[in-house]
C-alpha positions as CSV (number, residue, x, y, z in Angstrom):
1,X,-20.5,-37.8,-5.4
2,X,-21.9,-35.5,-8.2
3,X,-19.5,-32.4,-8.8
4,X,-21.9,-29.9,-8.5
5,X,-22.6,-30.9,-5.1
6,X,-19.3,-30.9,-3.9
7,X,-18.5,-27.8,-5.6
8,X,-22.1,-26.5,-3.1
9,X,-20.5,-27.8,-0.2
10,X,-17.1,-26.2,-0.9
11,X,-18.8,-22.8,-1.7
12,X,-20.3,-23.1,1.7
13,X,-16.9,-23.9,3.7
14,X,-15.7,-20.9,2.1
15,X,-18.3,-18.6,2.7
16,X,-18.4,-19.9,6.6
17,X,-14.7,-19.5,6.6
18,X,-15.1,-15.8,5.2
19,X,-18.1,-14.8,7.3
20,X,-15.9,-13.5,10.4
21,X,-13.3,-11.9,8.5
22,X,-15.7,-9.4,6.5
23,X,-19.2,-7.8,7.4
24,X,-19.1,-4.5,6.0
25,X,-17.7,-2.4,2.8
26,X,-18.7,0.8,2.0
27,X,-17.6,2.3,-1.7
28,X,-17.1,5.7,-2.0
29,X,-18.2,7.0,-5.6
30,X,-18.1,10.5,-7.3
31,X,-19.1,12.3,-10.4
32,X,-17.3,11.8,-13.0
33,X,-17.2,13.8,-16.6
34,X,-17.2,12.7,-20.1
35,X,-13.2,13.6,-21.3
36,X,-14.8,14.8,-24.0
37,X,-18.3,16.3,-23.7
38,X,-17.7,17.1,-19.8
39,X,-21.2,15.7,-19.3
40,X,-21.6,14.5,-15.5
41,X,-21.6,10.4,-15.5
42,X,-20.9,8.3,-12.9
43,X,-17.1,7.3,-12.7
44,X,-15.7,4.2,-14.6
45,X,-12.9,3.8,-11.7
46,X,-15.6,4.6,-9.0
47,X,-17.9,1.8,-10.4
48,X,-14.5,-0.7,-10.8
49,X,-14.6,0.1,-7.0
50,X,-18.1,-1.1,-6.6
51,X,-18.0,-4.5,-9.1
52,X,-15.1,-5.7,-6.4
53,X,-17.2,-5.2,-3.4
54,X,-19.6,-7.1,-5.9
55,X,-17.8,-9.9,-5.8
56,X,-16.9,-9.9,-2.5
57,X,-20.4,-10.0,-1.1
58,X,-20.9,-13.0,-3.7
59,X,-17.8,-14.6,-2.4
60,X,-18.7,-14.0,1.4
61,X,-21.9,-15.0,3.4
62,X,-23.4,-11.7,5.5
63,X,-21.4,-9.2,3.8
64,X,-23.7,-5.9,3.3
65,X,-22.5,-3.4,0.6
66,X,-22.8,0.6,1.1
67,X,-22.4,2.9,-1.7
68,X,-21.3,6.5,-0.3
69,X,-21.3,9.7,-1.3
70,X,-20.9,13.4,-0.1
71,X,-22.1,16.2,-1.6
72,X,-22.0,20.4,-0.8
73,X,-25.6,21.2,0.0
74,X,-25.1,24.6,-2.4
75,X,-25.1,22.3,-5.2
76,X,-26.2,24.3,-8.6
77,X,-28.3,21.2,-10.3
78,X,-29.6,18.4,-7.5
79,X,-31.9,16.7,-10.4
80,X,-28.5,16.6,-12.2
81,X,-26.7,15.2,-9.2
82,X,-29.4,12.7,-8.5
83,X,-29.5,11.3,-12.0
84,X,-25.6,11.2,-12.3
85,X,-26.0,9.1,-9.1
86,X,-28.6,7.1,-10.0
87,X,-26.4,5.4,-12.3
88,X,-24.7,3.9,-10.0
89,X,-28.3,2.5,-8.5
90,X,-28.4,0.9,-12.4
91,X,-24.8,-0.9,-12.1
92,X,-26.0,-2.6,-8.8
93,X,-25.7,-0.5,-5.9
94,X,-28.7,-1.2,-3.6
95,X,-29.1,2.0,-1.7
96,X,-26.8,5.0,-2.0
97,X,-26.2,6.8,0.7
98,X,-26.2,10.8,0.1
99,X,-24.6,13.0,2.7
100,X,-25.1,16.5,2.1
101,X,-22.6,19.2,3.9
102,X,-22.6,22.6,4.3
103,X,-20.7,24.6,1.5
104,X,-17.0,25.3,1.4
105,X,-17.0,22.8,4.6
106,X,-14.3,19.9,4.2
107,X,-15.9,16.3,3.4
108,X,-13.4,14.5,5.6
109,X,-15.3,14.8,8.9
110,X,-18.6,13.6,7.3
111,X,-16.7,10.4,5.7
112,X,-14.9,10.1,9.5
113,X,-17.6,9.9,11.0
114,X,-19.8,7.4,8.7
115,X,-16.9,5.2,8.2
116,X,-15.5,3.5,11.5
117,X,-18.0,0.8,11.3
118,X,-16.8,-0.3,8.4
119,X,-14.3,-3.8,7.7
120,X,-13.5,-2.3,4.3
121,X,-13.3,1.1,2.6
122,X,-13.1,1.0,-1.3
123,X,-12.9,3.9,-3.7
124,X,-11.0,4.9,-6.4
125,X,-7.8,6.7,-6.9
126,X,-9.4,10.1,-7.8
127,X,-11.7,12.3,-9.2
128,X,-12.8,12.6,-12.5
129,X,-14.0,16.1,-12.5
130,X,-13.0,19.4,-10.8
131,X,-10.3,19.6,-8.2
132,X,-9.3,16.3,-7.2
133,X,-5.9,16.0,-6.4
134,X,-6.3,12.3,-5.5
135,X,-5.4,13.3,-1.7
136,X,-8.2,12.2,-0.5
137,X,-8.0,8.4,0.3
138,X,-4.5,9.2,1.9
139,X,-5.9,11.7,4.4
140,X,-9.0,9.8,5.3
141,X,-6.9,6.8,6.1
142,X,-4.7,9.0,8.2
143,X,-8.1,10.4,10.2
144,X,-9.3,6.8,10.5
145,X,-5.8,5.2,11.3
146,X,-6.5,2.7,8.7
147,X,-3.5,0.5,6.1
148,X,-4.3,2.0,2.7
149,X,-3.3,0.1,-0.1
150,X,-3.6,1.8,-3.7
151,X,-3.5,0.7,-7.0
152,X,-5.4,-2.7,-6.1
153,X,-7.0,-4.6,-9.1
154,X,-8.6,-7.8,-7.3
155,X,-9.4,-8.8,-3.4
156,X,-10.1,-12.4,-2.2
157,X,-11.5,-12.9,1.3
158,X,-9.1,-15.3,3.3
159,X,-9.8,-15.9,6.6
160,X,-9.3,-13.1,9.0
161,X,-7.9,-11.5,6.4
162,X,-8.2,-10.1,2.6
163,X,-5.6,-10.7,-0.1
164,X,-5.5,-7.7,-2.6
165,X,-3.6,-8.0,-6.0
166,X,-1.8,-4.5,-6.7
167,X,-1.2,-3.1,-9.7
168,X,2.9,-2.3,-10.2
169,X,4.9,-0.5,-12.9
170,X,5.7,-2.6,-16.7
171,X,2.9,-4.9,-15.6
172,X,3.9,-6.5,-12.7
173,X,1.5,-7.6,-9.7
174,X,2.3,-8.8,-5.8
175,X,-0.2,-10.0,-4.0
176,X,-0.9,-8.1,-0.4
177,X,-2.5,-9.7,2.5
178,X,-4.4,-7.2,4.5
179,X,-6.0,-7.7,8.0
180,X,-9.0,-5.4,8.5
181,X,-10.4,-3.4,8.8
182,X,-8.6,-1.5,6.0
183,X,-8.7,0.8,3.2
184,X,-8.2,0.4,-0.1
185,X,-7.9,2.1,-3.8
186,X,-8.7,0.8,-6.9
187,X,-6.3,1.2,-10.0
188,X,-8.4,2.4,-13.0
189,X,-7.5,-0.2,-15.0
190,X,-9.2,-2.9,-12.7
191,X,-11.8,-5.0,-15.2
192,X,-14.9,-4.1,-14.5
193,X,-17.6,-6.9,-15.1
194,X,-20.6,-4.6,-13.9
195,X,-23.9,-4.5,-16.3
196,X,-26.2,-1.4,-16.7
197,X,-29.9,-2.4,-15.4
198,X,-32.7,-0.1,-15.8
199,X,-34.9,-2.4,-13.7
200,X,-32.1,-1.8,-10.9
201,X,-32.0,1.8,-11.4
202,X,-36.1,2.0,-10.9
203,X,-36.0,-0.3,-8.0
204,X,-32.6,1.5,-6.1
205,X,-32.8,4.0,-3.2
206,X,-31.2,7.3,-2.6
207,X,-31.0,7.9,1.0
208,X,-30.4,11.4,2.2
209,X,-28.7,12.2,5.4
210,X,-27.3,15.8,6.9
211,X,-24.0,16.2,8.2
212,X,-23.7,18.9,11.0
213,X,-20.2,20.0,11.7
214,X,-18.9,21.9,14.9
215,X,-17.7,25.4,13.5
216,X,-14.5,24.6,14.5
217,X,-14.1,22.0,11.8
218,X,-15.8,24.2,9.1
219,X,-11.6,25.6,8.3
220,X,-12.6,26.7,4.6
221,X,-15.0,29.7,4.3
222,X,-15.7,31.2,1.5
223,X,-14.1,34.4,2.9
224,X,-10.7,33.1,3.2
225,X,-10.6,32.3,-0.7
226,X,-9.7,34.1,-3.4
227,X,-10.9,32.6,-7.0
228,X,-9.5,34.0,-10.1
229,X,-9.0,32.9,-13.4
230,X,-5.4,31.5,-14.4
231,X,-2.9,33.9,-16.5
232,X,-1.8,32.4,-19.9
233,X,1.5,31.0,-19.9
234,X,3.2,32.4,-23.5
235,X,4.4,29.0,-25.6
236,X,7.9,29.0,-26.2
237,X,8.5,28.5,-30.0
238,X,11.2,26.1,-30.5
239,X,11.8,24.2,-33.9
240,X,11.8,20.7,-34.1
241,X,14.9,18.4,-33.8
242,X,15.6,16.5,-37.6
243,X,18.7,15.5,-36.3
244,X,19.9,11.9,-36.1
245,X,19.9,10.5,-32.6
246,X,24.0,10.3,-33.1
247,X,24.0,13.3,-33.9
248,X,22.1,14.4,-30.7
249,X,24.4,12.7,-28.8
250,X,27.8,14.0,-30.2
251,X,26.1,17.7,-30.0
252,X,25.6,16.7,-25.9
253,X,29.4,16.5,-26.1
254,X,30.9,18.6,-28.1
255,X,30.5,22.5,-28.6
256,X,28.7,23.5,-32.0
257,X,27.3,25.8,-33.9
258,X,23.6,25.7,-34.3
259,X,23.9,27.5,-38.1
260,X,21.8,30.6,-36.5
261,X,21.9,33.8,-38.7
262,X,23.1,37.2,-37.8
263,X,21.0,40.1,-39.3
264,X,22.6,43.2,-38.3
265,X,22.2,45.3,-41.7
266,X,18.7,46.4,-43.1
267,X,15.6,47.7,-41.8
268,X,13.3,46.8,-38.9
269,X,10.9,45.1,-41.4
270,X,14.0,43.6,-43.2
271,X,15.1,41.7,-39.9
272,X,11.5,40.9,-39.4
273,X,11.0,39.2,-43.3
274,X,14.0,37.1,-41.7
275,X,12.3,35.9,-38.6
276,X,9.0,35.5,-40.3
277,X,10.9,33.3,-42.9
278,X,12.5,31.2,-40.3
279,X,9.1,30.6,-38.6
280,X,7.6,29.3,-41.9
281,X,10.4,27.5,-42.8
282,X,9.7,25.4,-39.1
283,X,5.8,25.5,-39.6
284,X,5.7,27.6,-36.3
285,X,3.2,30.0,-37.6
286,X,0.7,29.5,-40.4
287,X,0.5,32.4,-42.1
């Protein structure tokens, strides 16, 4: 038999095989910033997120892909937010789904309740940009009563079930089988085979919806905050170590002198000249 028909018909056992275990994925995606320019972009670990469920839905017969995202509806710039997201549109998202919330209200209710149809949640393992503390996957898995799995790299449908390879310490892997539906977060340095299409981009769809919460829900107001600048923390001024790492070691254990100097004759400015000649001496100043 030729190869590349039996290579057709094994494609196709696989894919019925994989049909039941996985309909649906939905990728949550951010904004992300340049680190240097701080230009709004869409978010290289957010996209990683997206080029899995890619593959999956190449891998898998029926799968449909939603791209996610929730947004304050007192947002400064919306042609800004639309653009940013309209990359994503360019890397091969379909549709993205844009659900707009009422400001200072918590995006966890909206994602709760758009999510529990879902097989499979993917996202990444933080924001790029403004106050992400990288909580979030955690405690929408806890609201959705969902296995969370972090730091994956690769998933493989199998059967009723999806094998994840996840990322470990001094480049080690394990392989996790999940049952679904689950949740999981992409490492940021899963490869990311994703291609930027302007022809994708024109034809893509951003679909807005409104998310209505009960004011019960709503538990940050802008009255309950206070928003100040942060105080400047003084830099300690500490000279640098030029001493052998045996010799670091034997001054762990035994007590003794550092070679400091005593000034206790002269003026004010005299005993200054000294501590302004010890700061040049250790480059700590520049003048």
């Amino acid at each position: 038999m030729n190869p590349s028909v039996i290579r057709a018909v094994n494609r196709a056992a696989d894919q019925a095989v994989n049909q039941a275990a996985i309909k649906r994925i939905a990728v949550l995606v951010s904004i992300g910033r340049h680190p240097v320019s701080g230009v709004p972009r869409y978010s290289r670990n957010d996209a990683a997120a997206l080029g899995m469920a890619s593959e999956l839905a190449q891998r898998t017969a029926g799968v449909c892909v939603d791209v996610i995202h929730v947004a304050y509806t007192g947002h400064d710039d919306h042609a800004a937010l639309s653009a940013t997201l309209s990359e994503y549109l360019a890397l091969g998202a379909a549709c993205i789904t844009l659900i707009e919330t009422s400001s200072w209200q918590d995006i966890l209710p909206a994602l709760q309740a758009q999510l529990p149809a879902y097989d499979l949640v993917l996202c990444g393992s933080r924001a790029e940009g403004g106050v992400g503390s990288g909580m979030l996957p955690y405690l929408l898995a806890a609201r959705l009563n969902l296995p969370l799995l972090a730091g994956v790299i690769s998933v493989r449908p199998d059967q009723d079930a999806v094998v994840a390879q996840q990322y470990l310490p001094k480049g080690r892997r394990r392989e996790v089988a999940f049952k679904l539906p689950a949740l999981m977060t992409v490492h940021p340095l899963a490869p990311s085979r994703l291609r930027y299409a302007y022809a994708r981009l024109r034809r893509g769809e951003i679909k807005k919806q409104t998310f209505a919460a009960a004011a019960a829900s709503v538990c940050d107001r802008a009255e309950e905050w206070t928003v100040e600048a942060a105080k400047a923390v003084p830099r300690k001024l500490v000279a640098p170590e030029k001493r052998s790492g045996h010799a670091r070691m034997q001054a762990a254990t035994v007590t003794e002198s550092r070679g400091g100097k005593v000034v206790q004759d002269g003026s004010a400015a005299d005993k200054a000249q000294v501590v302004l000649a010890y700061l040049r001496e250790h480059h700590l100043v520049d003048y």
